[in-house]
TIPAMAR-226414 format. One line per 5 residues: number of its first residue (from 1); for each residue y, x, z of N, C-alpha, C, O. Coordinates in steps of 0.05 Angstrom, whole numbers. Example, Ala and Ser with C-alpha at 12.3 -4.5 7.8 and 13.67 -1.06 7.14 Angstrom:
// TIPAMAR-226414
1> -114/264/156/-90/246/156/-66/264/156/-66/285/169; -45/257/142/-21/273/143/1/258/157/23/268/161
//
This chain:
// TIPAMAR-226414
1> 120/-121/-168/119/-116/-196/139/-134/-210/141/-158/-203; 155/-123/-229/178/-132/-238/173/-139/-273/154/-131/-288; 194/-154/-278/190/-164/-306/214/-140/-322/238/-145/-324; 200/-112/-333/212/-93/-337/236/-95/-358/238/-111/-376; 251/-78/-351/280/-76/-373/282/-61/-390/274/-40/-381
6> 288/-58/-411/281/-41/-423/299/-11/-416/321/-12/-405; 286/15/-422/299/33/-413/315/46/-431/309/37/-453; 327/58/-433/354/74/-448/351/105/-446/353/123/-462; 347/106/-419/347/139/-412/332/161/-416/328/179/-400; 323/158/-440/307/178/-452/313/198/-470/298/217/-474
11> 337/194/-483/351/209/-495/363/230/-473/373/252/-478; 359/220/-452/373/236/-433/346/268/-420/353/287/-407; 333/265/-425/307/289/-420/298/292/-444/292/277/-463; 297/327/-440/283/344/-457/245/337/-466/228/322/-456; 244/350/-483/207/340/-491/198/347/-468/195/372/-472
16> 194/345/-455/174/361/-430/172/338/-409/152/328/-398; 204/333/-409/205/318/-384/199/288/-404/185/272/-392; 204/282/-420/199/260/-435/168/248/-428/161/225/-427; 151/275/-423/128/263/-421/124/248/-398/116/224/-396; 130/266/-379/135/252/-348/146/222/-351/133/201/-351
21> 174/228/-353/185/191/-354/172/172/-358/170/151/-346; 156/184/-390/149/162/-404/121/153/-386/121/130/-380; 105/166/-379/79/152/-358/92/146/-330/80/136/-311; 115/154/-330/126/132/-305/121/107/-314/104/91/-305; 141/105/-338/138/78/-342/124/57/-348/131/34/-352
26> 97/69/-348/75/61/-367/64/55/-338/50/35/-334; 69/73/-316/61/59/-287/74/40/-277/62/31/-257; 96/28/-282/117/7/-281/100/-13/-288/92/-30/-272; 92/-11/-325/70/-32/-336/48/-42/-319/45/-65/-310; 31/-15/-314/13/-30/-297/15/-43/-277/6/-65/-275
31> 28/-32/-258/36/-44/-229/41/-80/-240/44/-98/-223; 39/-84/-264/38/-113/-257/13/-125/-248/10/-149/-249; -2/-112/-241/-34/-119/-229/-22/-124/-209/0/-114/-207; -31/-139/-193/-21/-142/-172/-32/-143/-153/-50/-159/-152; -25/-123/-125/-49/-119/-114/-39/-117/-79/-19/-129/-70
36> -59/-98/-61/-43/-104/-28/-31/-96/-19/-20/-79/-33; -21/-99/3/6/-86/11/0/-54/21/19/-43/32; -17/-45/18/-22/-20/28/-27/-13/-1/-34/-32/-15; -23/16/-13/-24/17/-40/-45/28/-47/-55/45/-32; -58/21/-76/-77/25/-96/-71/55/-100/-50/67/-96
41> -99/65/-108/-86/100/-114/-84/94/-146/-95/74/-156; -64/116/-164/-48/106/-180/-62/132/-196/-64/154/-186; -71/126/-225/-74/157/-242/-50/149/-263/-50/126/-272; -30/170/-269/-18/173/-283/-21/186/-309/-16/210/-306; -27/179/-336/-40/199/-350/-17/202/-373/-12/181/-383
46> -5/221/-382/15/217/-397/0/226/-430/-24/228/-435; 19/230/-445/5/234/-481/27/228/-492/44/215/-481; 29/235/-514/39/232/-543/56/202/-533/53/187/-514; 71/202/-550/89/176/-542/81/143/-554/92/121/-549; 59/149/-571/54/122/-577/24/121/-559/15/99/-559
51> 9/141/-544/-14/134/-531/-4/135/-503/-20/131/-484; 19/139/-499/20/150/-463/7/117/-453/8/96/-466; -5/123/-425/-19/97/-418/-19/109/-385/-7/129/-378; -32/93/-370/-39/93/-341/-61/82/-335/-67/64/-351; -82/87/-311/-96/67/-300/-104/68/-282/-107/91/-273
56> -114/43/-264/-105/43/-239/-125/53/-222/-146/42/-227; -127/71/-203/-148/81/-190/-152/60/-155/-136/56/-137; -176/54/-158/-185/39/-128/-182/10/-137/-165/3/-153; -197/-3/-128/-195/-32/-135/-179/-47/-119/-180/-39/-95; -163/-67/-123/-135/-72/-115/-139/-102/-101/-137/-123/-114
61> -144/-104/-71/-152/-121/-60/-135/-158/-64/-148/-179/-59; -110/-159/-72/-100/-174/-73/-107/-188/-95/-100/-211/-91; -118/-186/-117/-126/-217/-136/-159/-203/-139/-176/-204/-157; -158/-199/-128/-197/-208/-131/-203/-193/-151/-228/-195/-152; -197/-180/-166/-210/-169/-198/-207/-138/-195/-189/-123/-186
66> -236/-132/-210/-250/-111/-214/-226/-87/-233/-226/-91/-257; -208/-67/-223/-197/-61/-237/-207/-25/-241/-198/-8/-226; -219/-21/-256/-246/1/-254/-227/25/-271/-213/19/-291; -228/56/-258/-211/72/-257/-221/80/-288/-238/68/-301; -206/102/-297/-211/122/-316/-208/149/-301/-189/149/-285
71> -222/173/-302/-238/195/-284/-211/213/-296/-201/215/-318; -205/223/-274/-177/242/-276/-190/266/-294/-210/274/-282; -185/279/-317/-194/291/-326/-175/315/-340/-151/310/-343; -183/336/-348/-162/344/-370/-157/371/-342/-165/369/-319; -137/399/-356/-132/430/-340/-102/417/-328/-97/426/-305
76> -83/401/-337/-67/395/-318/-61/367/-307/-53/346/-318; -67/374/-285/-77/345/-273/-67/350/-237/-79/363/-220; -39/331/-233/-22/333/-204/-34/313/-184/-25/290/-179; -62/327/-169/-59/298/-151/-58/309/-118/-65/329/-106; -43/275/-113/-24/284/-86/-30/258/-71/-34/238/-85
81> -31/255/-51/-27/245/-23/3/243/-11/14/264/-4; 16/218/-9/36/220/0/36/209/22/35/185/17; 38/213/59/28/200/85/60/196/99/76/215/99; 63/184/104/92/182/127/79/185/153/59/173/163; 94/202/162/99/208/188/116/187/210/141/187/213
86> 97/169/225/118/147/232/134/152/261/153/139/269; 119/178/276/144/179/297/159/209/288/177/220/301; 147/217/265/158/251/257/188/244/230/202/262/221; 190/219/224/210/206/203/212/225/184/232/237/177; 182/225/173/181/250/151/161/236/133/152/215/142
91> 152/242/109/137/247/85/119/272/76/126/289/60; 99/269/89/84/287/80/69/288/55/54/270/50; 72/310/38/55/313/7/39/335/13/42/355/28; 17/327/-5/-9/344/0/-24/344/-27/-31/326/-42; -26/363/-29/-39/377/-62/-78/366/-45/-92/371/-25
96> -79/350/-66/-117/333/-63/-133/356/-67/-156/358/-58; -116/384/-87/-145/393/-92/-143/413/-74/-166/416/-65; -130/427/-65/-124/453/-47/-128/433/-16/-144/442/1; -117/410/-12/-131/404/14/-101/409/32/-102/404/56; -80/417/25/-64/420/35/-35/414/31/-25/412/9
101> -21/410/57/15/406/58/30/422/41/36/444/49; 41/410/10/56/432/-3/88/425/1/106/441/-4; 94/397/12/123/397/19/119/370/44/106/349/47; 137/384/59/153/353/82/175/343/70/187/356/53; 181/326/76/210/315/70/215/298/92/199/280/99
106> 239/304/103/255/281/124/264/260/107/274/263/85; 259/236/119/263/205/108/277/193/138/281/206/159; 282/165/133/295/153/157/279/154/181/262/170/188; 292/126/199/288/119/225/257/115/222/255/102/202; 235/120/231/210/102/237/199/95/207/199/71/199
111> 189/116/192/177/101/167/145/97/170/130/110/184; 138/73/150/117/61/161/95/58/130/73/68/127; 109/41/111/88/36/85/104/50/66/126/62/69; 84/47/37/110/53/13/101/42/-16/77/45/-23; 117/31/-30/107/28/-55/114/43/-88/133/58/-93
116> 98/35/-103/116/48/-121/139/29/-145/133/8/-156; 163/42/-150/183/29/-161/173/14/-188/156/27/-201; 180/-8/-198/174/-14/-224/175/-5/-250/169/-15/-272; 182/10/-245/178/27/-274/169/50/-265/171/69/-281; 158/55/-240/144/85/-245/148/108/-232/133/124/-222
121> 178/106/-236/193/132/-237/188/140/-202/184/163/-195; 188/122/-187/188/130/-162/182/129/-138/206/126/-134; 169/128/-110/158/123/-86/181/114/-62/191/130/-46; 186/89/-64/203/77/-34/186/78/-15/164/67/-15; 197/93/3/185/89/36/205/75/49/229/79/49
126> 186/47/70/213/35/84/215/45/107/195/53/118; 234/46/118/240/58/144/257/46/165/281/48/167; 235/29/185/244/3/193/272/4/220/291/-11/222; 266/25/236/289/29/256/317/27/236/333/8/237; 319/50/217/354/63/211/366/38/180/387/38/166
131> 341/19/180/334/-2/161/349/0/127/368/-12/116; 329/20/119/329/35/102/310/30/75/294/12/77; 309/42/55/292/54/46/301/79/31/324/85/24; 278/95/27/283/126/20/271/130/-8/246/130/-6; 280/133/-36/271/137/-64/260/165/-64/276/184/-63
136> 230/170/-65/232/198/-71/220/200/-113/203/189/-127; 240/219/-117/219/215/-145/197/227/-151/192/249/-141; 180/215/-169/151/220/-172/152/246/-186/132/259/-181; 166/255/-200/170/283/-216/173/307/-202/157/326/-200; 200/301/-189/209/326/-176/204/329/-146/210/347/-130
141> 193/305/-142/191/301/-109/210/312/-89/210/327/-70; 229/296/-104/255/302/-83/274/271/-83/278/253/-99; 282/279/-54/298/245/-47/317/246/-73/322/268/-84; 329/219/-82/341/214/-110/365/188/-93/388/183/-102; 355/177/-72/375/156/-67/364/139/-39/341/130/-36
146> 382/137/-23/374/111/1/380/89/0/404/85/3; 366/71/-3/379/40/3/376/30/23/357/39/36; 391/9/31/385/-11/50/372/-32/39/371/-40/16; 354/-46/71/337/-63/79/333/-65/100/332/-46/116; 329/-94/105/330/-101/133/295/-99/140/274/-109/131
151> 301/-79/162/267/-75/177/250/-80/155/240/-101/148; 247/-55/143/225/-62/118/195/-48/131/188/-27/120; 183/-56/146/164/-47/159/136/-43/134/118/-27/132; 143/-63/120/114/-64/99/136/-83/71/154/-99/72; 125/-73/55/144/-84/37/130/-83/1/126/-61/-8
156> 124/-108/-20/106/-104/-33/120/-122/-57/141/-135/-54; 103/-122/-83/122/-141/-108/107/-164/-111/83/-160/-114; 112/-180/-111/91/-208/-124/82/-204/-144/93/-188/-160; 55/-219/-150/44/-219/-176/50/-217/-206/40/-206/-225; 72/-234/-200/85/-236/-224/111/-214/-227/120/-212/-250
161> 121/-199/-208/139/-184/-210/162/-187/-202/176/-168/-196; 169/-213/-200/194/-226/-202/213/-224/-175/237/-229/-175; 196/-217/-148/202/-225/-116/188/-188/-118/172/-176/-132; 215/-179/-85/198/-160/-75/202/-175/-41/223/-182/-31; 176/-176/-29/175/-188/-2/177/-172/21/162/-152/22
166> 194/-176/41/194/-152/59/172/-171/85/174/-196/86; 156/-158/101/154/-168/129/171/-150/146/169/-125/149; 189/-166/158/197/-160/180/194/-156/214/201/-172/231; 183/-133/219/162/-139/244/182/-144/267/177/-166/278; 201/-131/276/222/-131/297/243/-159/296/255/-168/316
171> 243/-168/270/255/-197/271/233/-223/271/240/-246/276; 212/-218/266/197/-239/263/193/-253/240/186/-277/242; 196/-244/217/201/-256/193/197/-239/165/196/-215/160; 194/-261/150/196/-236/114/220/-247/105/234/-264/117; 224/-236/86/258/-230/76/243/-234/43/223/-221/37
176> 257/-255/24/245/-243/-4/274/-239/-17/295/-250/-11; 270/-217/-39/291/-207/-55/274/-209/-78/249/-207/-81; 303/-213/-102/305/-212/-123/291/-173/-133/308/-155/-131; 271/-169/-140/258/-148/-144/273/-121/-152/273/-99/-142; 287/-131/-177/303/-116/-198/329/-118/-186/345/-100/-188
181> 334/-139/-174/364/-142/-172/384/-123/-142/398/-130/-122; 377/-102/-152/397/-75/-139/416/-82/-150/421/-83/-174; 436/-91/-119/467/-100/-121/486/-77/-108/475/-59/-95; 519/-77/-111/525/-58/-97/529/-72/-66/527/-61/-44; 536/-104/-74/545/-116/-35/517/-127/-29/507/-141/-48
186> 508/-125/-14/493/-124/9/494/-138/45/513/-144/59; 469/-139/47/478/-155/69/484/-130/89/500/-139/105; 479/-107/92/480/-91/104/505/-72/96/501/-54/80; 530/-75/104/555/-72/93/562/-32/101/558/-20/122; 569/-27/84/570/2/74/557/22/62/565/44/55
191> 533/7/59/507/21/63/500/26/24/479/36/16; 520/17/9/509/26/-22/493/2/-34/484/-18/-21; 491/7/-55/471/-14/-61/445/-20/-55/431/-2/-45; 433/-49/-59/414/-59/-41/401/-81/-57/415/-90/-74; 377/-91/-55/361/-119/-64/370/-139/-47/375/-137/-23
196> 374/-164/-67/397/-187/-68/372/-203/-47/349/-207/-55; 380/-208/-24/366/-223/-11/362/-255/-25/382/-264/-36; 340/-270/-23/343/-300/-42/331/-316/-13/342/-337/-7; 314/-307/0/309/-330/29/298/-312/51/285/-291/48; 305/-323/73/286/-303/91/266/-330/107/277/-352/104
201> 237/-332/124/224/-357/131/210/-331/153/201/-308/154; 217/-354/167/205/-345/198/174/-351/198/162/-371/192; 166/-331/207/127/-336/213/123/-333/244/128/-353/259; 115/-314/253/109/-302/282/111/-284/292/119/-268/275; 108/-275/310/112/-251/329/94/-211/314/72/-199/317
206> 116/-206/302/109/-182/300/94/-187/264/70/-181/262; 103/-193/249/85/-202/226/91/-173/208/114/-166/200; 69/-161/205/60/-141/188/50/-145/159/65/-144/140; 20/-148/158/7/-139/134/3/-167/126/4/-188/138; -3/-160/94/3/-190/70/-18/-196/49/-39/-184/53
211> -18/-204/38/-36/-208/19/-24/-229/-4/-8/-245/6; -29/-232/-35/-23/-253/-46/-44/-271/-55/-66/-261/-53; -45/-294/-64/-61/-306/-77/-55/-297/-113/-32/-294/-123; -76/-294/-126/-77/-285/-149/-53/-296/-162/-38/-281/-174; -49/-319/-160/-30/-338/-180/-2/-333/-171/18/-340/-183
216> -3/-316/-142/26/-314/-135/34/-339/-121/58/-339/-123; 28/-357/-109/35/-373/-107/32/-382/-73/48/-398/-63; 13/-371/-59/16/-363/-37/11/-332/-19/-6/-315/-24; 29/-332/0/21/-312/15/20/-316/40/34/-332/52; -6/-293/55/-18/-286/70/-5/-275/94/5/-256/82
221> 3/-271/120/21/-256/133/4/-256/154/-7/-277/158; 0/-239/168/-10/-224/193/12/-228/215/34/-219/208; 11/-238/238/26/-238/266/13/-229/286/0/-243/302; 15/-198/287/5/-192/311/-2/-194/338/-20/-188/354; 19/-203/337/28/-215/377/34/-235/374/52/-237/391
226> 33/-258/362/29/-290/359/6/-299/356/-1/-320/366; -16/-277/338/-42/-283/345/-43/-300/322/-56/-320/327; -32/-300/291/-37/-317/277/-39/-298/254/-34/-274/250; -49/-322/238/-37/-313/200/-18/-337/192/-24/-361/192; 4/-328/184/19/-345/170/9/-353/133/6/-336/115
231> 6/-379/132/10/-382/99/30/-389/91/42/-403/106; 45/-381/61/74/-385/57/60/-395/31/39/-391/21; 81/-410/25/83/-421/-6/111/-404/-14/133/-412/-9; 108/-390/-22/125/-374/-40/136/-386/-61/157/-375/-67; 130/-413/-82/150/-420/-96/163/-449/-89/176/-462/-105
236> 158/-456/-59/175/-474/-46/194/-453/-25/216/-458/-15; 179/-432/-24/193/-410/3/188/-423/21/209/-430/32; 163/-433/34/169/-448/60/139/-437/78/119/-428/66; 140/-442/111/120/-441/123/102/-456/114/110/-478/106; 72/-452/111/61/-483/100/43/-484/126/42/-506/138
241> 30/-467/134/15/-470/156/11/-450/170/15/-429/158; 3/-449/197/-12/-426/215/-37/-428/224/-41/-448/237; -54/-413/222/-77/-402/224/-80/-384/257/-74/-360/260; -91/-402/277/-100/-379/299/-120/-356/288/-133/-361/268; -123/-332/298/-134/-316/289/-149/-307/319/-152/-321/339
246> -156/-287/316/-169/-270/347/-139/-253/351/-118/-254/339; -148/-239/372/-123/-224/386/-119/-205/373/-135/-186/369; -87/-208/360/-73/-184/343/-94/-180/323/-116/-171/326; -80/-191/300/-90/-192/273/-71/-173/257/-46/-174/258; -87/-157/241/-76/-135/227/-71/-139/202/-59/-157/191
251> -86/-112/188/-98/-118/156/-102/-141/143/-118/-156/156; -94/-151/120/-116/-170/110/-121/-158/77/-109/-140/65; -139/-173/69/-146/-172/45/-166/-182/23/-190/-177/25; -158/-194/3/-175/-212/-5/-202/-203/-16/-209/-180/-19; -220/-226/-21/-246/-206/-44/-242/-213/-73/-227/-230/-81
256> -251/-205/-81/-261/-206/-119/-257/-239/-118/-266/-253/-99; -245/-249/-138/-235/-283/-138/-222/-296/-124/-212/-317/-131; -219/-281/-93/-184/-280/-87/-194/-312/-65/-175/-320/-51; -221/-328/-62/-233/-349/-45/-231/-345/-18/-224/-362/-1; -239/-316/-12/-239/-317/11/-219/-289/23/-217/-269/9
261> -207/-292/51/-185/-270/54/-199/-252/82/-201/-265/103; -206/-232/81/-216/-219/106/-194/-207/128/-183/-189/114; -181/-205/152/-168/-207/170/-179/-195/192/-195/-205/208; -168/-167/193/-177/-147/218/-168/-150/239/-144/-145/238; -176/-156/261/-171/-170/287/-175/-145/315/-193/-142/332
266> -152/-130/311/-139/-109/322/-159/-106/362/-170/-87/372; -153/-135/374/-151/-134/398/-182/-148/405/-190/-151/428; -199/-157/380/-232/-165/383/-246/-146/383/-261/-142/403; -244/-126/354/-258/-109/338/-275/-118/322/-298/-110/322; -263/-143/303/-283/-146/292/-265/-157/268/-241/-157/271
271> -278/-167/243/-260/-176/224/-272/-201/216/-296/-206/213; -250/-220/214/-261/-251/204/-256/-255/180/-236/-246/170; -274/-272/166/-268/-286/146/-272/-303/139/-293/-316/140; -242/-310/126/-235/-344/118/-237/-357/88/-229/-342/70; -247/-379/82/-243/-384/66/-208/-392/60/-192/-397/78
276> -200/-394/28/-170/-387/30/-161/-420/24/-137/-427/22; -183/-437/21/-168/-473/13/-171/-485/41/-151/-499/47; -190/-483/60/-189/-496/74/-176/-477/103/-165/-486/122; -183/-449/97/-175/-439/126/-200/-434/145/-200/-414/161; -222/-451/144/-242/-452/152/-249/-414/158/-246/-397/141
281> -262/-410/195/-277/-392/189/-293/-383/182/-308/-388/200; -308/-370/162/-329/-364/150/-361/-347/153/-385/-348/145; -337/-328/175/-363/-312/186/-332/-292/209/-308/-292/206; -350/-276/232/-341/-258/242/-360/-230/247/-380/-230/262; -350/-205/232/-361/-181/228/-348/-168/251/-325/-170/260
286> -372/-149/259/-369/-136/282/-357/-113/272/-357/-114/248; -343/-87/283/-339/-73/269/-336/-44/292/-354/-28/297; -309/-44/302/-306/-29/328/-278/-41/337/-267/-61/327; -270/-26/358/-249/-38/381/-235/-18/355/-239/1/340; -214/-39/364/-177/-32/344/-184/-33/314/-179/-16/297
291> -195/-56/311/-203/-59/275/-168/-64/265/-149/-78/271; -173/-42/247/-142/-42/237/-132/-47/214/-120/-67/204; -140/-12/202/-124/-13/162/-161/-25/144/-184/-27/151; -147/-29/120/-169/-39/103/-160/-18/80/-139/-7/77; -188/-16/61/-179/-13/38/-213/-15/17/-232/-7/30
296> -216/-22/-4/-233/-19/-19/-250/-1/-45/-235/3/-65; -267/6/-48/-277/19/-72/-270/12/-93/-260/-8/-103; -277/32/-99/-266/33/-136/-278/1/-155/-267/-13/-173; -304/-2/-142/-320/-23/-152/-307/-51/-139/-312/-69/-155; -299/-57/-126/-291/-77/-109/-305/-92/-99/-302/-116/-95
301> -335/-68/-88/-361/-74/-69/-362/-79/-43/-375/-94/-28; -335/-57/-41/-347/-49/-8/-322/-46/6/-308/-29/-4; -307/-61/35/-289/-58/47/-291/-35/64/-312/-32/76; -271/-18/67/-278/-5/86/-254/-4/114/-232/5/108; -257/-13/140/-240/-20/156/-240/6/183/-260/11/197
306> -216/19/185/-205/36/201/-218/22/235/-210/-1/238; -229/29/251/-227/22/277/-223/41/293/-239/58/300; -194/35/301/-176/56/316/-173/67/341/-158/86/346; -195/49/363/-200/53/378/-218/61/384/-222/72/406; -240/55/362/-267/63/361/-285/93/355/-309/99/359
311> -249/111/339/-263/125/319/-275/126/307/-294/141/308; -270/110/288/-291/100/264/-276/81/242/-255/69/242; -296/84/227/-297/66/195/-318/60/194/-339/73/196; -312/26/187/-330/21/179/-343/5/150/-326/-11/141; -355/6/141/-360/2/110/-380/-33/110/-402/-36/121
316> -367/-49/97/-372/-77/107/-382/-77/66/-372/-63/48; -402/-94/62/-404/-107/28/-399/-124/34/-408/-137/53; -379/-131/16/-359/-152/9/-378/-181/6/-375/-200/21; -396/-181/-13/-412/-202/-18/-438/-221/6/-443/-244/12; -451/-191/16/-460/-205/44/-446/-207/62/-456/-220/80
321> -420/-196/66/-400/-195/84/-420/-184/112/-431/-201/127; -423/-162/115/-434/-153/139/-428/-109/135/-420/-97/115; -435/-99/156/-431/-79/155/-465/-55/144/-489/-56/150; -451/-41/131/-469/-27/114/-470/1/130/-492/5/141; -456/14/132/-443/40/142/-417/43/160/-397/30/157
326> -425/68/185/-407/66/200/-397/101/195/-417/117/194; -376/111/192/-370/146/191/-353/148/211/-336/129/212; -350/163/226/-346/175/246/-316/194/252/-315/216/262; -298/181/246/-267/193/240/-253/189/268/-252/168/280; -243/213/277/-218/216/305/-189/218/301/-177/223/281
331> -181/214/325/-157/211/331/-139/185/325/-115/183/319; -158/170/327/-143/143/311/-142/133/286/-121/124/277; -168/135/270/-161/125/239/-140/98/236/-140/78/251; -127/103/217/-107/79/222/-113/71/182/-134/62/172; -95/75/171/-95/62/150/-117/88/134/-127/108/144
336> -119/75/102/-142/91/91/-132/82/61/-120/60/57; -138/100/39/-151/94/13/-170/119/0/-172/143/8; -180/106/-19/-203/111/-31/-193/127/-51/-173/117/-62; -200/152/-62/-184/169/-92/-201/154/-113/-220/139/-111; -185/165/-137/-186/144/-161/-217/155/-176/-231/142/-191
341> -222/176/-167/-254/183/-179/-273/170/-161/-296/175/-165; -268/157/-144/-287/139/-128/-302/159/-101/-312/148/-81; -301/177/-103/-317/191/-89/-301/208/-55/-314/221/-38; -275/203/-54/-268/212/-22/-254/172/-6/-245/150/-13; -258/181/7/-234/172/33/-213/185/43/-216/206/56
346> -190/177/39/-171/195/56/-165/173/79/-163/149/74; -161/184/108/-153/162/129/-133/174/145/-134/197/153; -110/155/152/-89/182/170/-101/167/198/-108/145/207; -96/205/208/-110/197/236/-83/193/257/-70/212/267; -79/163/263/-42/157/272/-54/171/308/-40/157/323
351> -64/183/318/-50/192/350/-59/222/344/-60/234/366; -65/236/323/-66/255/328/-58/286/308/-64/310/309; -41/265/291/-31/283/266/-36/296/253/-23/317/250; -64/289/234/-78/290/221/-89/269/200/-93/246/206; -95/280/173/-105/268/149/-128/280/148/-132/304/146
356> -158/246/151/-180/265/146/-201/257/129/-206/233/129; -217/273/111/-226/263/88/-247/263/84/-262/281/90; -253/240/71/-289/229/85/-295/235/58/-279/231/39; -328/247/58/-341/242/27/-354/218/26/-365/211/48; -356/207/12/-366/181/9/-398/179/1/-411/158/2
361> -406/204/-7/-432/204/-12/-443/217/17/-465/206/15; -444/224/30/-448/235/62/-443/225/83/-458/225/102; -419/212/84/-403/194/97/-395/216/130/-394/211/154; -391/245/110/-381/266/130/-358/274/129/-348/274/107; -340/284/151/-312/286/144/-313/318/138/-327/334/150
366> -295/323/115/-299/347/103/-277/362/105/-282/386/100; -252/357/111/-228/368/117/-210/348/132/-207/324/132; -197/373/147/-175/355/167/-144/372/165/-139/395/172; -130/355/154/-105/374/145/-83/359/165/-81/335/168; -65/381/180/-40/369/191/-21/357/177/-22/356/152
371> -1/346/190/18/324/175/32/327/201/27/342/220; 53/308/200/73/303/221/61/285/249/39/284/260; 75/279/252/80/271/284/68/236/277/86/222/267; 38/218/282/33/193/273/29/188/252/34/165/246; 17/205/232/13/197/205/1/164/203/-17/154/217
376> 19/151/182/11/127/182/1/117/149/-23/121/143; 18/107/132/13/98/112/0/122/92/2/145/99; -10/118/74/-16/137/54/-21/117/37/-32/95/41; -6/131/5/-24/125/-22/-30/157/-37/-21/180/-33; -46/147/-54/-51/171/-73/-50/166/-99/-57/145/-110
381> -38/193/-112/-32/191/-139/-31/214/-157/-16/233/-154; -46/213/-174/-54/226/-200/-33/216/-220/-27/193/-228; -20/252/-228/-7/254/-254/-24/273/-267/-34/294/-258; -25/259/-297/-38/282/-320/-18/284/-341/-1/269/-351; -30/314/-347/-9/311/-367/-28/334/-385/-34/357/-378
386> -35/319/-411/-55/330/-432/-42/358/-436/-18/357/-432; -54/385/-445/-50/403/-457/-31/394/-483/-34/374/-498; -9/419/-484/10/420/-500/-5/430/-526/8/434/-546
//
C-alpha cells in the first residue's frame, strides 16, 4: 500500500467507465489497511462521484483488526475469483455466481501469489521462474503490461505503503522496493520498466510467506527448508533474529492485536503459536499432515488452515487457539479465502486442478470447478456498480 498520487486520467474515460476507475481508486485508498500476504477478498462498490467508496471483504490477518465487510448488494454486482495456475502459467477467472471459468489468461514462467495495485486499477501476478510480473486490469481483464522482478514468488505493500517487499524463494532472500517507484532502468536490463530496488537481506532457505507487525515496523518471513522464521526490522532493513520453527514452516499470520503470530508447520501438521515480543512458544495446534495456506473470517474469529496432505481444513478459534472444525477438501487444499458475505470458502486444490467451495454453514463442499494445471494462489473480488 502506497502513499497515492494524485490521478489525472480521468478526463480520459467516458461516464461509464469513469465509474469503474473511480472505485479502482477508492480500492487503492483502502488497501492502506494493511494486511497478509495472501490477499483479503476485496468489494468494490462504485457510485456517484462524491460517494464512490470500497470495503474490504474478509478480515485481514496482518494488523490484528476487525475489518467487518459491507454485504455485496445491488442487480449489478461482478464477483470473481482470480486462481493462478502454477505449473499451467495461466490465470484463471471465475464468475462466483455461475460457479464457473469465464476466461484463462497465459501469464509468465511459474506464477504463484498476486496483489492488488495501489490505486486499484489492477491485479499483479508474480511469476517467479521468467521473473516477472504480469498487470491484468481489473475492468477489462486483460493483460495491460509486464514488468520485471526478481523471483517474486510472494510479494506484498507495507503498512504504511511506502515499501513493496518481495520474498525471494530460489535466492534466499526479500528484495524491498520503493512501492510507487516504477523506473524505466532496472536491475533486470531490457526488460522495460521496473520497482527501484532500495535493499535486498538474506533470511533462509526457501523463504516464502510474511506477515507485518501493525506499525510496519517488523516483518515476519517463513523459511521453509531452513526450518525458521526470520524477523526483519524493516526500518533498519536488517536480520534481527531467527526463530527455529518445526519442519518447513509455511503460512503465517497474525491475530486481532497483531501479539501473537500463528505459523503453519508444513512437515509436523500442526500450527504453532508465538508470542511476537519474546518469540516464546505459546501453544502447538494439531491440525493435519501438510499444514499449509491460512486465511480468516470475516469476524477475525476463526483461522482456517489448508492441510495438504491431509485433505482437509481445518478451522482453529483464534482466541482459545485450538481446533473447532475439520471439512473435508481433496486433491491438495493449498491456499484458501473466505468471500466477502462471510458465508463460502474457496480453496485451490494445488495436485489436482481444481477450485473447491466449502459452505461455511455445513462445512460441505458444494462445487468443484476446473482451473489449470496446480491451482495455487487465489483472491476474490467484488465489483458493484449501482443502477444507472
Amino acid at each position: 500500500m502506497k502513499t497515492l498520487r494524485p490521478v489525472n486520467t480521468l478526463t480520459k474515460f467516458k461516464k461509464r467507465e469513469k465509474r469503474y476507475f473511480l472505485a479502482a481508486i477508492f480500492t487503492g485508498l483502502l488497501l492502506a489497511i494493511p494486511h497478509n500476504t495472501h490477499a483479503c477478498s476485496l468489494v468494490i462498490r462504485a457510485g456517484a462521484e462524491k460517494k464512490a467508496r470500497v470495503n474490504i471483504g474478509g478480515y485481514c490477518q496482518i494488523n490484528g483488526k476487525n475489518n467487518p465487510v459491507a454485504l455485496s448488494t445491488g442487480p449489478e454486482v461482478r464477483r470473481r475469483a482470480f486462481v493462478t495456475n502454477s505449473d499451467g502459467d495461466s490465470l484463471s477467472i471465475i464468475d462466483r455466481d455461475t460457479y464457473k471459468v469465464v476466461k484463462t489468461i497465459k501469464v509468465g514462467d511459474y506464477p504463484h501469489h498476486t496483489i492488488v495495485s495501489l490505486d486499484g486499477r489492477r491485479l499483479y501476478i508474480g511469476n517467479t521462474h521468467s521473473d516477472t510480473v504480469t498487470a491484468i486490469d481489473l475492468i477489462t481483464e486483460n493483460i495491460v503490461e509486464t514488468l520485471p522482478l526478481l523471483d517474486p514468488y510472494n510479494f506484498y505493500y507495507t503498512p504504511d505503503r511506502s515499501l513493496l517487499v518481495t520474498t525471494c524463494t530460489r535466492l534466499g532472500r526479500i528484495e524491498i522496493h520503493g512501492a510507487e517507484d516504477l523506473k524505466e532502468a532496472t536491475e533486470i536490463k531490457g526488460k522495460g520498466r521496473g520497482w527501484k530496488r532500495l535493499a535486498r537481506i538474506h533470511t533462509g532457505r526457501d523463504p516464502n510467506h510474511f506477515a507485518f507487525s501493525p506499525d510496519g515496523h517488523f516483518m515476519y518471513v517463513s523459511n521453509e527448508h531452513s526450518h525458521q522464521l526470520s524477523v526483519i526490522d524493516l526500518w533498519e532493513r536488517r536480520l534481527l533474529r531467527q526463530v527455529n520453527t518445526g519442519r518447513r514452516p509455511v503460512d503465517v499470520a497474525l491475530a486481532p492485536g497483531g501479539k501473537s503470530l500463528f505459523v503453519a508447520n508444513y512437515g509436523e501438521g500442526y500450527v504453532t503459536v508465538y508470542d511476537t515480543e519474546s518469540f516464546n512458544e505459546l501453544k502447538r495446534i494439531k491440525t493435519g499432515a501438510g499444514a499449509h495456506g491460512m486465511a480468516t473470517d470475516i469476524g477475525g474469529k476463526t483461522l482456517f488452515v489448508s492441510n495438504r496432505n491431509n485433505n482437509s481444513v481445518s478451522a482453529i478459534d483464534i482466541s482459545r487457539q485450538e481446533v473447532i472444525r475439520t471439512f473435508k477438501v481433496t486433491q491438495g487444499p493449498d491456499m484458501l479465502e473466505v468471500t466477502p458475505d462471510g458465508q463460502e470458502l474457496w480453496v485451490t486444490g494445488r495436485y489436482g486442478g481444481n477450485i473447491y467451495v466449502v459452505d461455511l454453514a455445513t462445512g460441505k463442499v458444494t462445487h468443484r470447478i476446473r482451473t489449470g494445471a496446480s491451482p495455487h494462489g487465489i483472491v476474490l473480488i467484488d465489483l458493484i456498480i449501482p443502477p444507472r
